[in-house]
N, C-alpha and C positions, 0 to 999 in steps of 0.2 A: 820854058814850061812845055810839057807835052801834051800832044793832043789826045782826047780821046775819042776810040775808033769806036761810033752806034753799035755797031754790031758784034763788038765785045760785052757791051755794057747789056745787050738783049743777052746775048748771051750765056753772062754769069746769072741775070734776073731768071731764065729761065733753069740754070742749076740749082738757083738756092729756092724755086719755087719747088722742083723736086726733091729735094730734102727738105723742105717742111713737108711735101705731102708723104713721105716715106715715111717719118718721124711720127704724125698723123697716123697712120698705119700701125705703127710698132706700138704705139699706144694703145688703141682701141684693139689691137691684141691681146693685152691683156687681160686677165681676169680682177675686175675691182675688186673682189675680197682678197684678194693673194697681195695686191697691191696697198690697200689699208692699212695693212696688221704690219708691212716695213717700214711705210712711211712716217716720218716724224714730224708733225706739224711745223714746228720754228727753221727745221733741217727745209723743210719744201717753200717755206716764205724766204727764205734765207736772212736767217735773224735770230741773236738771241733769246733763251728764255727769261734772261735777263732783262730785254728793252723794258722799256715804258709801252703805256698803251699809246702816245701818241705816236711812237717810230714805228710798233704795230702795222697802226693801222696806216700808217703814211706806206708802208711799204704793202700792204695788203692793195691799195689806190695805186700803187704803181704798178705792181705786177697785175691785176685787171685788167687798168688802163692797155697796155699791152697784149693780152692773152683774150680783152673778150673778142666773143664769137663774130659779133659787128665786127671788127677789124683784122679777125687772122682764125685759122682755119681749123686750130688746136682748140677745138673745146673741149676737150677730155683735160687739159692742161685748167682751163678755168674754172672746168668742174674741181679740180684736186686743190687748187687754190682756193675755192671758197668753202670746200669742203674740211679744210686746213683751217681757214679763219674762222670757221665756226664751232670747229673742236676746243680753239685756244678760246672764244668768248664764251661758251660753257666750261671751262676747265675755271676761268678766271672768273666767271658771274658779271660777263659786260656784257652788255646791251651790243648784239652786230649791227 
Protein backbone atom coordinates (compact mmCIF):
# COMPACT_ATOMS: atom_id res chain seq x y z
CA UNK A 1 0.00 0.00 0.00
CA UNK A 2 1.25 3.38 -0.73
CA UNK A 3 1.48 6.18 1.30
CA UNK A 4 -0.07 9.34 0.94
CA UNK A 5 2.14 12.50 0.76
CA UNK A 6 -0.30 15.74 2.92
CA UNK A 7 0.94 17.98 0.67
CA UNK A 8 -0.17 16.32 -2.43
CA UNK A 9 -3.56 15.87 -1.18
CA UNK A 10 -3.51 20.19 -0.06
CA UNK A 11 -2.57 20.36 -3.14
CA UNK A 12 -5.00 18.83 -5.61
CA UNK A 13 -7.82 20.23 -2.70
CA UNK A 14 -6.49 23.49 -3.66
CA UNK A 15 -6.82 22.75 -7.68
CA UNK A 16 -10.25 21.41 -7.56
CA UNK A 17 -11.17 24.49 -5.19
CA UNK A 18 -10.06 26.64 -8.20
CA UNK A 19 -12.15 25.12 -10.64
CA UNK A 20 -15.09 25.17 -8.86
CA UNK A 21 -14.42 28.95 -8.30
CA UNK A 22 -13.66 29.38 -12.21
CA UNK A 23 -16.75 27.36 -13.03
CA UNK A 24 -18.57 29.78 -10.42
CA UNK A 25 -17.41 32.60 -12.69
CA UNK A 26 -18.19 31.22 -16.05
CA UNK A 27 -21.63 30.81 -14.86
CA UNK A 28 -22.47 34.05 -13.37
CA UNK A 29 -21.34 35.26 -16.79
CA UNK A 30 -23.77 34.48 -18.24
CA UNK A 31 -26.91 36.18 -19.19
CA UNK A 32 -30.07 34.25 -17.50
CA UNK A 33 -32.35 34.89 -20.27
CA UNK A 34 -29.96 33.64 -23.15
CA UNK A 35 -29.55 30.58 -20.72
CA UNK A 36 -33.36 29.84 -20.11
CA UNK A 37 -34.57 29.58 -23.57
CA UNK A 38 -31.58 26.43 -24.04
CA UNK A 39 -31.98 24.84 -21.19
CA UNK A 40 -34.30 21.72 -20.99
CA UNK A 41 -35.68 20.96 -17.78
CA UNK A 42 -35.32 16.98 -17.54
CA UNK A 43 -31.85 17.56 -19.81
CA UNK A 44 -30.55 19.94 -16.51
CA UNK A 45 -32.03 17.36 -13.74
CA UNK A 46 -30.62 14.67 -15.77
CA UNK A 47 -33.71 12.43 -16.09
CA UNK A 48 -36.28 11.38 -18.25
CA UNK A 49 -39.60 13.02 -19.31
CA UNK A 50 -40.63 9.79 -18.99
CA UNK A 51 -39.86 9.25 -15.01
CA UNK A 52 -42.38 9.11 -12.42
CA UNK A 53 -42.81 11.82 -10.08
CA UNK A 54 -41.27 9.90 -7.49
CA UNK A 55 -37.52 9.44 -9.45
CA UNK A 56 -38.32 13.29 -10.20
CA UNK A 57 -38.29 14.44 -7.36
CA UNK A 58 -35.63 11.78 -5.68
CA UNK A 59 -33.33 13.16 -8.16
CA UNK A 60 -34.37 16.88 -7.75
CA UNK A 61 -33.31 16.02 -3.47
CA UNK A 62 -30.25 14.75 -4.76
CA UNK A 63 -28.84 17.30 -6.93
CA UNK A 64 -29.85 20.10 -4.17
CA UNK A 65 -28.46 18.08 -1.62
CA UNK A 66 -25.43 18.74 -3.42
CA UNK A 67 -25.52 22.03 -5.16
CA UNK A 68 -27.13 24.05 -2.29
CA UNK A 69 -25.46 27.23 -1.42
CA UNK A 70 -24.90 25.95 2.52
CA UNK A 71 -22.63 23.44 1.11
CA UNK A 72 -20.84 24.65 -2.22
CA UNK A 73 -20.31 27.76 -3.78
CA UNK A 74 -22.34 27.26 -7.23
CA UNK A 75 -25.43 28.80 -6.46
CA UNK A 76 -26.26 29.98 -9.77
CA UNK A 77 -26.17 25.88 -10.43
CA UNK A 78 -29.09 25.56 -7.54
CA UNK A 79 -30.75 28.49 -8.71
CA UNK A 80 -31.23 26.56 -12.45
CA UNK A 81 -32.12 23.38 -10.54
CA UNK A 82 -34.88 24.61 -8.73
CA UNK A 83 -35.69 26.75 -11.47
CA UNK A 84 -35.93 23.36 -13.56
CA UNK A 85 -38.13 21.68 -10.95
CA UNK A 86 -40.38 24.20 -10.87
CA UNK A 87 -41.00 24.49 -14.76
CA UNK A 88 -41.66 20.49 -14.64
CA UNK A 89 -44.25 20.87 -11.42
CA UNK A 90 -46.17 23.70 -13.42
CA UNK A 91 -45.88 21.77 -16.77
CA UNK A 92 -47.24 18.60 -14.81
CA UNK A 93 -49.81 20.49 -12.17
CA UNK A 94 -47.75 19.06 -8.93
CA UNK A 95 -47.60 20.51 -6.09
CA UNK A 96 -43.30 21.57 -5.64
Amino acid sequence: MTRVNPENISRWLRVIREAADSAEYALNRLIPSQVDQYIDPYELLGIPPSASEHDMRKRYMELMRIYHPDRCKMTLMAKRINEAWQMICAERGWRP
